[in-house]
Backbone as CSV, one residue per row, in Angstrom:
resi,resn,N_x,N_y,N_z,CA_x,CA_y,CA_z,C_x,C_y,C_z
1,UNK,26.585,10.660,14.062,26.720,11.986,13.499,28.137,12.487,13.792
2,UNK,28.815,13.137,12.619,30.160,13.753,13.255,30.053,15.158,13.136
3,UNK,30.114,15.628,14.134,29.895,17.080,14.593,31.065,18.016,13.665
4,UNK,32.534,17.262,13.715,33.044,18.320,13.212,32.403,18.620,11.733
5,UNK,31.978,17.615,11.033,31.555,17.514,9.686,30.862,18.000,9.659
6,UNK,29.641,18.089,10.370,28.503,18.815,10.385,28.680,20.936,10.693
7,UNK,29.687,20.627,11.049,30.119,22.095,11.777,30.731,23.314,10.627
8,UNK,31.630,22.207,9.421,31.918,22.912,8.647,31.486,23.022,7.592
9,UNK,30.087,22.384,7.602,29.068,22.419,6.275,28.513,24.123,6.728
10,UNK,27.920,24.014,8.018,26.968,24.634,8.488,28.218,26.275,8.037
11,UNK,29.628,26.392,8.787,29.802,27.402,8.076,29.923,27.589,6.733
12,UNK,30.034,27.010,5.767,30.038,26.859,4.464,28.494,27.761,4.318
13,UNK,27.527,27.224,4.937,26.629,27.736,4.871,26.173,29.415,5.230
14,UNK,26.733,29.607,6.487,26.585,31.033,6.636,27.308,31.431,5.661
15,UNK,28.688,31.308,5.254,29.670,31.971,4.334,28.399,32.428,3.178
16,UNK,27.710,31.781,2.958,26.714,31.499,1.255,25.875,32.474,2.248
17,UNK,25.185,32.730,2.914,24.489,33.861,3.401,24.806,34.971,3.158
18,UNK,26.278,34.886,4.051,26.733,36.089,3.812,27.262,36.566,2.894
19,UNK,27.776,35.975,1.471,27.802,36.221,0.446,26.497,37.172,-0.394
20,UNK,25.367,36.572,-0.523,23.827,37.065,-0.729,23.434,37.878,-0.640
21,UNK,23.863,38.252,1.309,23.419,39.576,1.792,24.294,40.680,1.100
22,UNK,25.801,40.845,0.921,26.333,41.357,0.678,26.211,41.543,-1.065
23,UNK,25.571,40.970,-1.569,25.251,41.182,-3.063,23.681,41.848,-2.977
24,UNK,22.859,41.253,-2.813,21.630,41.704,-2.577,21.830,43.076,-2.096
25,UNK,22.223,43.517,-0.901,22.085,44.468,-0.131,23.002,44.970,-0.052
26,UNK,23.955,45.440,-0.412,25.457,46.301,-0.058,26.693,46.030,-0.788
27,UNK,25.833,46.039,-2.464,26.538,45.795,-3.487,27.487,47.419,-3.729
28,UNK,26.064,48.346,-3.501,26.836,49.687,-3.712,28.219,50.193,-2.452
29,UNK,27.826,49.840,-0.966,28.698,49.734,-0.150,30.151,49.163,-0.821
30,UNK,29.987,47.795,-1.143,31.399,47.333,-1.392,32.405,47.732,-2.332
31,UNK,31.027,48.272,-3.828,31.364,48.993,-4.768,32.496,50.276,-4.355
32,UNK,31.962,50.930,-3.447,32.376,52.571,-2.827,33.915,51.638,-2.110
33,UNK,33.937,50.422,-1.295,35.264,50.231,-0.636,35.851,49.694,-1.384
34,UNK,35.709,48.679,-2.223,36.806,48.425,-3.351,36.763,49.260,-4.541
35,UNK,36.333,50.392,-4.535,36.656,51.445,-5.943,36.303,50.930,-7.080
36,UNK,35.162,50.020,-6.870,34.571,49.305,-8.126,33.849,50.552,-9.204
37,UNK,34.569,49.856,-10.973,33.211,50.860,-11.745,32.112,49.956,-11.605
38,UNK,30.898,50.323,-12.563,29.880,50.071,-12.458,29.807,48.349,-12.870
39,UNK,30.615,48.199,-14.452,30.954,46.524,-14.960,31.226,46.070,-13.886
40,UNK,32.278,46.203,-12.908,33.129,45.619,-12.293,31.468,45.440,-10.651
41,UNK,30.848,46.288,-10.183,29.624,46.025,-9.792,29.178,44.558,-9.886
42,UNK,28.823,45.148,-11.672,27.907,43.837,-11.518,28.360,42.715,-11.765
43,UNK,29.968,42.638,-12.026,30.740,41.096,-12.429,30.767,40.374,-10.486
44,UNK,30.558,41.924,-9.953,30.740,41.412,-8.306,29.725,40.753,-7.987
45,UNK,28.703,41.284,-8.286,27.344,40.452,-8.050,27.147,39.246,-8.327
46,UNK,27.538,39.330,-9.954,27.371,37.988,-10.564,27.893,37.223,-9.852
47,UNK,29.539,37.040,-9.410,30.133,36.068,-8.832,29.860,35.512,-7.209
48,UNK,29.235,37.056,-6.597,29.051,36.781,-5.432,27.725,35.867,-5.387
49,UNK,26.696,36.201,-6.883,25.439,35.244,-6.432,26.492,33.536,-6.594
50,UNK,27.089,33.442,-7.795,27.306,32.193,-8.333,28.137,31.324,-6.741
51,UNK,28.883,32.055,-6.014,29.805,31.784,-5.388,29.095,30.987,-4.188
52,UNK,27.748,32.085,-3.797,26.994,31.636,-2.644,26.326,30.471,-3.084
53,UNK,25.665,30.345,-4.200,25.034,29.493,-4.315,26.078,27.986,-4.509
54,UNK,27.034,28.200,-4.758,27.877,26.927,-4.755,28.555,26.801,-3.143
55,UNK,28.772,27.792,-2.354,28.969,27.560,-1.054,27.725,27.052,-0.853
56,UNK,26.507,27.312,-0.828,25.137,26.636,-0.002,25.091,25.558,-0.915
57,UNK,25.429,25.121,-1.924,24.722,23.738,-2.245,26.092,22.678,-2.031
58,UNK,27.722,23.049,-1.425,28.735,22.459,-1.194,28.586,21.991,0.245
59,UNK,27.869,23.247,1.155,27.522,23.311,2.718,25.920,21.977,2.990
60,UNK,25.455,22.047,2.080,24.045,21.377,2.450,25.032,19.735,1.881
61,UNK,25.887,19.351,0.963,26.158,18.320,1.440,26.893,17.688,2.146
62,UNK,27.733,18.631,2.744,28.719,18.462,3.754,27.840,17.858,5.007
63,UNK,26.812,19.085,5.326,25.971,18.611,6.398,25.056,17.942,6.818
64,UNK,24.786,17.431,5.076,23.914,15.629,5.054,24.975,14.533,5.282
65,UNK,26.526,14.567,4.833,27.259,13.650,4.875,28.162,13.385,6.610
66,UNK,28.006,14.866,7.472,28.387,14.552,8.462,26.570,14.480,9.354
67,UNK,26.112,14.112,8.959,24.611,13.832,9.622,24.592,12.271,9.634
68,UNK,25.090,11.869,8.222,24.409,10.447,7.892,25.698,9.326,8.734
69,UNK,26.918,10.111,8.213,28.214,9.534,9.298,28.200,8.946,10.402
70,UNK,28.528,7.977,11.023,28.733,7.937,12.365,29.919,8.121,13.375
71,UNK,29.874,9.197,14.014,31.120,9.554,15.121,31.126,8.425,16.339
72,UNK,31.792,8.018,15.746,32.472,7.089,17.079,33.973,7.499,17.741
73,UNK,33.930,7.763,18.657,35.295,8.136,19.393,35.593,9.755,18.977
74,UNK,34.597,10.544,19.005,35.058,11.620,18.535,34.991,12.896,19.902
75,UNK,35.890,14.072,19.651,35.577,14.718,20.689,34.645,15.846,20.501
76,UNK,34.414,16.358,21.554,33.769,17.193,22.224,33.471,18.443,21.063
77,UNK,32.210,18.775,20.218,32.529,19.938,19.891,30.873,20.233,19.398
78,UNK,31.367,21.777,19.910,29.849,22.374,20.093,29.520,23.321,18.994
79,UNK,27.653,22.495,18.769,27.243,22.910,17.456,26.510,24.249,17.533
80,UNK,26.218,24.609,19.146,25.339,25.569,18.902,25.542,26.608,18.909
81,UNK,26.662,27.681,18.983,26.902,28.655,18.673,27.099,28.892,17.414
82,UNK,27.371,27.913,16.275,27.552,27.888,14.750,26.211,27.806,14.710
83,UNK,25.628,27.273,14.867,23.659,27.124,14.550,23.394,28.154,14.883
84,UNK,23.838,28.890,15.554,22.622,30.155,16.187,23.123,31.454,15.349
85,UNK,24.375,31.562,15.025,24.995,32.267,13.881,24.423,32.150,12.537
86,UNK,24.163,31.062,12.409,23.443,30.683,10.997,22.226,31.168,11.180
87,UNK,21.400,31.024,12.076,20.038,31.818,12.175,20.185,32.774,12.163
88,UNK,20.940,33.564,13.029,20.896,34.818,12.776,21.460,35.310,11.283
89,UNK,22.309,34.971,10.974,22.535,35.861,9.419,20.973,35.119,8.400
90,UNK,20.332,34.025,8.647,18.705,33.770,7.932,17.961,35.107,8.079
91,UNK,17.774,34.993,9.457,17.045,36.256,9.946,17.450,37.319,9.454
92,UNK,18.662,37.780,9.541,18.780,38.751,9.194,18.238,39.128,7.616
93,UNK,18.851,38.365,6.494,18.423,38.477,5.274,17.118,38.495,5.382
94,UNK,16.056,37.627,5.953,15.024,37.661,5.450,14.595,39.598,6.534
95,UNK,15.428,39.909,7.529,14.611,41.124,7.767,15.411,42.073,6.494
96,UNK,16.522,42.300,5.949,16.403,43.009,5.360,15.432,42.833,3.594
97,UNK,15.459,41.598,3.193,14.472,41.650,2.173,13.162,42.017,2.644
98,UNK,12.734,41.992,3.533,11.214,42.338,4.056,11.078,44.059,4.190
99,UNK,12.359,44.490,4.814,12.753,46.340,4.703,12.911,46.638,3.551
100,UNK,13.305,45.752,2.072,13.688,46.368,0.966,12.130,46.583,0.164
101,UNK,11.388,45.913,0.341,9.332,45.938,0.227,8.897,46.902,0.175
102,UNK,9.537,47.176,2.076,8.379,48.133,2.774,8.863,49.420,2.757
103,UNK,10.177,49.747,2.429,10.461,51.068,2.830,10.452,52.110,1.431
104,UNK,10.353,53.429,1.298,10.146,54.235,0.015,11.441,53.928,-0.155
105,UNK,11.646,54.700,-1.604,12.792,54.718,-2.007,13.448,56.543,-2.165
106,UNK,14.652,56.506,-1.646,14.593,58.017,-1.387,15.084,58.363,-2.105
107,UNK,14.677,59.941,-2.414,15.190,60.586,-3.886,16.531,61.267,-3.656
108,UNK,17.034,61.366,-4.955,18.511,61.479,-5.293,18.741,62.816,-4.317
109,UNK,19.673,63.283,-3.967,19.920,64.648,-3.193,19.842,65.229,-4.182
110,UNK,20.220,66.357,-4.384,20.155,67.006,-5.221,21.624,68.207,-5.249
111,UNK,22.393,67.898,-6.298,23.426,68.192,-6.569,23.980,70.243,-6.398
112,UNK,24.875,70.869,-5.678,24.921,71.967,-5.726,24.857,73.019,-7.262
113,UNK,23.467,73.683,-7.347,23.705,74.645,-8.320,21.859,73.721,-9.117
114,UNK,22.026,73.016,-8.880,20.125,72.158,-9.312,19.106,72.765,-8.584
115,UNK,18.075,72.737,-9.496,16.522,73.805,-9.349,15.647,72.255,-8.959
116,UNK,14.901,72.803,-8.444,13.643,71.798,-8.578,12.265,72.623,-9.169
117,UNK,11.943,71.571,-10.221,11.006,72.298,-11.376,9.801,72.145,-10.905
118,UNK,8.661,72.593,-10.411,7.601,71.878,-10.079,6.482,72.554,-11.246
């Protein structure tokens, strides 16, 4: 196995996480910091899904090809703080898709000089 190979699939991989999360979940966030209009939104989305999904399917063969490899004479380098990073941004997505389920959805504020009609 060659670790470094394996090391830079695996970030390839979070990168594609964190791509996801940031489309999925904090499309409007990024929208508000890069002064995006609304097109420009969803061209972000679009690319950010297309982007992740080609980082995760570039990362999953990186990290079959440094799996199947054999390191001979190689040095020292540690996988598990990149592994445990990668879980955590999993986890994380899957807790915020599980909060996007369960939680209401809250209503618009309501703009100065607006009635509420009941």
């Amino acid at each position: 196995m060659r670790k470094g190979t394996v090391k830079k699939g695996v970030k390839l991989l979070i990168a594609s996480v964190s791509l996801l999360i940031a489309a999925s979940f904090y499309h409007d966030e990024v929208a508000d910091i890069l002064f995006l209009s609304p097109p420009a939104v969803e061209q972000f989305v679009f690319f950010a899904f297309f982007w992740g999904g080609m980082l995760g399917g570039v990362g999953i063969m990186v990290v079959a090809t440094g799996l199947l490899r054999s390191g001979a004479q190689e040095e020292r380098i540690r996988l598990a703080p990149t592994l445990m990073l990668l879980l955590v941004a999993v986890i994380l997505f899957f807790t915020l898709l599980y909060r996007s389920f369960v939680t209401p959805e809250e209503r618009p504020r309501l703009r100065p000089g607006e009635t509420i009609i009941i």
